[in-house]
C-alpha positions in Angstrom: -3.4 -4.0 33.0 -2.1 -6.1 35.8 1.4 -5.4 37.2 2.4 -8.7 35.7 1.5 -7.8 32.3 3.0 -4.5 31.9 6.5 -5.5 31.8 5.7 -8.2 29.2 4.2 -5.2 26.8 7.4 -2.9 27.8 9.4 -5.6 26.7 7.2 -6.2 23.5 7.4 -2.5 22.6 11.1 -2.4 22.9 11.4 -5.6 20.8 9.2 -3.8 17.9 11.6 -0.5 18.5 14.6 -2.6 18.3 13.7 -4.3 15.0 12.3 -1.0 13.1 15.7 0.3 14.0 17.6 -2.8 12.7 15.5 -2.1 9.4 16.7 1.4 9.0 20.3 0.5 10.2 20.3 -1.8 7.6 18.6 0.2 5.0 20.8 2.9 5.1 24.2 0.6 4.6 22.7 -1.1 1.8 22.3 2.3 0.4 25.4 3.5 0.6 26.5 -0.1 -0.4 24.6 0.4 -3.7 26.1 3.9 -4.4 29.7 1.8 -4.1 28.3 -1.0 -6.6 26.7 1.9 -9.0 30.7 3.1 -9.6 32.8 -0.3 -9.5 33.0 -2.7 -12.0 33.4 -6.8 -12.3 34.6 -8.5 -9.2 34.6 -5.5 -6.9 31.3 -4.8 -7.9 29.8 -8.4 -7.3 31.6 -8.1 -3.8 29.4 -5.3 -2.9 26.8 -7.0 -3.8 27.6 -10.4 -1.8 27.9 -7.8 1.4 24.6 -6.8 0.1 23.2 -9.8 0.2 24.7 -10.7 3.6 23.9 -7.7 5.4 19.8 -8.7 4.7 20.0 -11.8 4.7 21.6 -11.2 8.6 19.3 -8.2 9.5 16.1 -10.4 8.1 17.3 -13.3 10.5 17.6 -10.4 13.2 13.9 -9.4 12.8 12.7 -12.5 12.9 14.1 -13.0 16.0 12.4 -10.7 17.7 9.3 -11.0 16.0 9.1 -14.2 17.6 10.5 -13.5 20.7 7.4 -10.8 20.4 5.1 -13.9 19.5 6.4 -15.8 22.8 5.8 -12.6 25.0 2.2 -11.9 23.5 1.4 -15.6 24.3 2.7 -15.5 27.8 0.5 -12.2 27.9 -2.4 -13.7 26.8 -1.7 -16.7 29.0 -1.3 -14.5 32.3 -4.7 -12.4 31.5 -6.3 -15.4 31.1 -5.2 -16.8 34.6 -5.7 -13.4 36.1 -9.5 -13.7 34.7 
């Protein structure tokens, strides 16, 4: 792996940390969001449910982020081996 290159997969492995993370972050508030839902009732209940709803919908956006920021950096990978070739 050329010297160029390695920072590019450093940065790509951080990237798929950082999201795996934001996945477990998020999974483990929704669960304690749930547990709140499970016991309220009516409005309070469908509240917990919009944050729910919000905190995925956000940590999805999140992931797909860096997924693509991933994408770019595997391309400019590629691109740079290719060159170096």
């Amino acid at each position: 792996m050329t010297a160029a290159i390695a920072p590019l997969k450093t940065a790509e492995t951080e990237a798929e940390q950082q999201a795996q993370k934001l996945k477990q972050d998020t999974e483990a508030k929704v669960q304690v969001l749930q547990k709140k839902a499970a016991k309220a009732q009516g409005a309070a209940k469908a509240k917990i449910n919009a944050q729910i709803n919000e905190l995925r919908k956000t940590a999805d956006a999140s992931v797909a982020k860096l997924k693509s920021a991933m994408s770019e950096s595997s391309k400019e990978t590629g691109v740079k081996q290719q060159k170096a070739g």
